[in-house]
N, C-alpha and C positions, 0 to 999 in steps of 0.2 A: 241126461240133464245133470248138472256139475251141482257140487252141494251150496247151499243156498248162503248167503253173507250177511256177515253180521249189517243190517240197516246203517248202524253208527259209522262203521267203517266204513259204508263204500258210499254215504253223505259226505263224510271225511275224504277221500279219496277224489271224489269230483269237484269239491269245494278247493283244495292246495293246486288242484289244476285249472284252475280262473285263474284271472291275471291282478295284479295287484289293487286295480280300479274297479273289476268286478266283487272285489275281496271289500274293500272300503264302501262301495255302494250298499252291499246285502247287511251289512254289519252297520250303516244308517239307517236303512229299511227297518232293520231290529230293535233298532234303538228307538227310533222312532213307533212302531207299533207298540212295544215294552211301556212308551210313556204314555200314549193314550189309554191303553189298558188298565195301567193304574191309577190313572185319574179318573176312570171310571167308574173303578172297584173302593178306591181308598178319600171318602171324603174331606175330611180334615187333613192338609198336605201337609201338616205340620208334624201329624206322626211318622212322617216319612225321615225326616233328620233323626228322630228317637230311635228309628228302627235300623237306622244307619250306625247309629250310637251302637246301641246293643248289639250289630251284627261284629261289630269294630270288637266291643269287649268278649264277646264267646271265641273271637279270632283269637284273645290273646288268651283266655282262659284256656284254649286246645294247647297253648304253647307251655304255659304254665304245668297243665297234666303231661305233657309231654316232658318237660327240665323234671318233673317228681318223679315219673314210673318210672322213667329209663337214663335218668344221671347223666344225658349227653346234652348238650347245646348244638351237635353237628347239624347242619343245611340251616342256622338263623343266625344271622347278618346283625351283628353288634349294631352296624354304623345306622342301618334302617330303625332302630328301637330308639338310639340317641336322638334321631332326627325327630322318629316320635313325639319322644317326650319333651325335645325343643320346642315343638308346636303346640303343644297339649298345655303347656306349663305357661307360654307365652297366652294363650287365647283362653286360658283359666284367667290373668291378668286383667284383657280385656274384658271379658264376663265379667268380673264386680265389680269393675268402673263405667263399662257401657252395657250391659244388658245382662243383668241376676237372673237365670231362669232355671228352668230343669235340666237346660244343656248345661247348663254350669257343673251340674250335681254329677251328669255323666262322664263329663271331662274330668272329672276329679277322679270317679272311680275307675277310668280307665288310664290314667296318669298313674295314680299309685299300681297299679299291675303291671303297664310299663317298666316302672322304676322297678317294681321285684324280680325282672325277666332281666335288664341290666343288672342287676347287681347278681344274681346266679349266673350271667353268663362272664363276666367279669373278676368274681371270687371263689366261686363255688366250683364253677365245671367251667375254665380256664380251658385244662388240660385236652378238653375236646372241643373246642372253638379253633377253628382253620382259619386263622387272620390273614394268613398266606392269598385267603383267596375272597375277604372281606377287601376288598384294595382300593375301594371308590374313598378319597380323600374328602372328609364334613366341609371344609371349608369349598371344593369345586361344586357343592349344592348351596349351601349356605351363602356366601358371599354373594354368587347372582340375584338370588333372591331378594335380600336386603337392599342392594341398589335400584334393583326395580322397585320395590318398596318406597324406598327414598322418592323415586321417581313419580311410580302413581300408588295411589292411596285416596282414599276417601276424602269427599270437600265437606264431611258434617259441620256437626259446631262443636264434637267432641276436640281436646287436646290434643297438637300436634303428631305429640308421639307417642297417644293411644293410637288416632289416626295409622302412622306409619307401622304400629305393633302389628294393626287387624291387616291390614295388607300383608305384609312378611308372613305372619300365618299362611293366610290365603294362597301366597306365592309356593312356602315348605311345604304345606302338606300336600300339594299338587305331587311332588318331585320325591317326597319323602320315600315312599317305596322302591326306587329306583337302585341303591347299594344293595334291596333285594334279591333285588333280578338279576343284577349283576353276580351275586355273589351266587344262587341258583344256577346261573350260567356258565361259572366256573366249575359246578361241582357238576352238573349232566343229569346226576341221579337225583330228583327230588324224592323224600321219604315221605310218608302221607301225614303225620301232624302240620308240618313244613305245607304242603300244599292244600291243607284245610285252611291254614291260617289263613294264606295268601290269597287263596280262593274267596276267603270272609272279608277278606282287606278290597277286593275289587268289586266284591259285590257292594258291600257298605258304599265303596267312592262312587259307583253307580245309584244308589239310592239317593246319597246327596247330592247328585245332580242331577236329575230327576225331581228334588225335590227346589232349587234353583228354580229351575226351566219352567215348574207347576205356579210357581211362586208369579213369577214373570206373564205365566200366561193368563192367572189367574187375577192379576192387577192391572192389565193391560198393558204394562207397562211402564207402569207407575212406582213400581218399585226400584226400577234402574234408576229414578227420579230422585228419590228417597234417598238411595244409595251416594248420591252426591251427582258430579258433573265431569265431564271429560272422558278420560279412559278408562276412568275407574272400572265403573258400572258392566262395560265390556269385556274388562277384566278377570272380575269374579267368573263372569261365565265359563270367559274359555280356562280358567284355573280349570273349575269343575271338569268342565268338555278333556282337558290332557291328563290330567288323573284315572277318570274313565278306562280313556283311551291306552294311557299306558300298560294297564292292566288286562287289556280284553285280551290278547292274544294269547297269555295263562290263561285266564279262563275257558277260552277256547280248547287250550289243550288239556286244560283240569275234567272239565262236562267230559269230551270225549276219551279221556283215559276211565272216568270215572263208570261211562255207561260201557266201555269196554272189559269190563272188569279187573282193570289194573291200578291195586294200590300202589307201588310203588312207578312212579315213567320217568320217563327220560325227553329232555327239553330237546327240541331244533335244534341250529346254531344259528337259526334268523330271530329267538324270540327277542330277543334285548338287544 
């Protein structure tokens, strides 16, 4: 009798040998059970963005303990933090002209943490920021997003170009993570602050959409309504739905490094 396998590894091992549509089905199934579960468990849907929020800011606070103990910035992606606090500072905007609430208050204090992680990796600890391999260009995320913006946006009765601000949000923070991933993908080796963050940042964009979808399911439908008319409403969805999505297959490989016992792992070269 040969010695017994680790569980995780050989789920793992039968799971990369599916095919890419059996890969996409099980990871709907997941997603799908993951959302009835918590609308089960969690009544009020609205602590769901709060918890989204707060998972957002302990992502950045690992990063912050990480720039203090160990004086490096190596495996975080300047251009993902800029995108950040693009979005963060933009949709702060929005909140005190269209909706003051507690999110407002969270987006502030995870904007100024933002901003302190830029400017340490920027002036402080330069010397060990690998820009070499930071190379996705702001404007090839930015610029698309703004013209679909332009394009669809909300038909409220707010001002045009609050209107088009909350859309552009919606559109960046879908795609913000992506010079992430990129820039992880260059280096192979993720070190484990690095892969907490990113792990917090996927789970969070899973909670807020989750927290969408409950919204939706929970107004009948009335809230697409709400939202205004045309493509809008459709929109916000699938923002939520690729944000998700962009992130699951870290995650996947985070859970199973994590229950493998390995802090530091090393990415595919299909994850991004």
């Amino acid at each position: 009798m040969g010695p017994l396998r680790n569980p995780v590894n050989a789920a793992s091992a039968r799971l990369r040998r599916r095919t890419p549509r059996v890969k996409v089905s099980l990871a709907v199934v997941f997603g799908v059970a993951a959302i009835f579960l918590i609308r089960a468990f969690i009544r009020n849907h609205d602590n769901l963005f709060v918890m989204a929020e707060s998972v957002h800011s302990i992502g950045i606070c690992l990063l912050i303990f990480k720039l203090m103990r160990e004086k490096t910035c190596e495996g975080i992606s300047l251009k993902s933090q800029e995108l950040t606090a693009i979005f963060l500072g933009i949709r702060l905007y929005c909140s005190f002209f269209m909706e003051y609430d507690v999110h407002t208050i969270l987006d502030l204090s995870t904007l100024a943490a933002t901003m302190w992680v830029i400017y340490m990796i920027r002036f402080k600890l330069r010397s060990s920021y690998k820009e070499d391999k930071d190379r996705v260009l702001l404007y090839y995320v930015v610029l698309p997003c703004f013209v679909l913006a332009l394009l669809i946006h909300p038909s409220t009765s707010h001002l045009l170009i609050n209107r088009i601000a909350w859309a552009f949000v919606v559109y960046l923070e879908s795609v913000s993570v992506l010079p992430q991933l990129h820039f992880m993908q260059n280096l192979q080796i993720i070190e484990p602050f690095t892969a907490h963050y990113v792990f917090a940042l996927g789970l969070a964009r899973f909670l807020n959409c989750v927290h969408w979808i409950l919204q939706v399911m929970d107004s009948r439908g009335q809230l697409l309504v709400v939202l205004g008319r045309g493509l809008w409403p459709p929109m916000v969805l699938i923002s939520e739905i690729v944000q998700t999505f962009i992130l699951a297959d870290f995650c996947y490989y985070y859970i199973k490094s994590v229950f493998g016992g390995q802090l530091v792992f090393r990415l595919p070269p299909a994850v991004v």
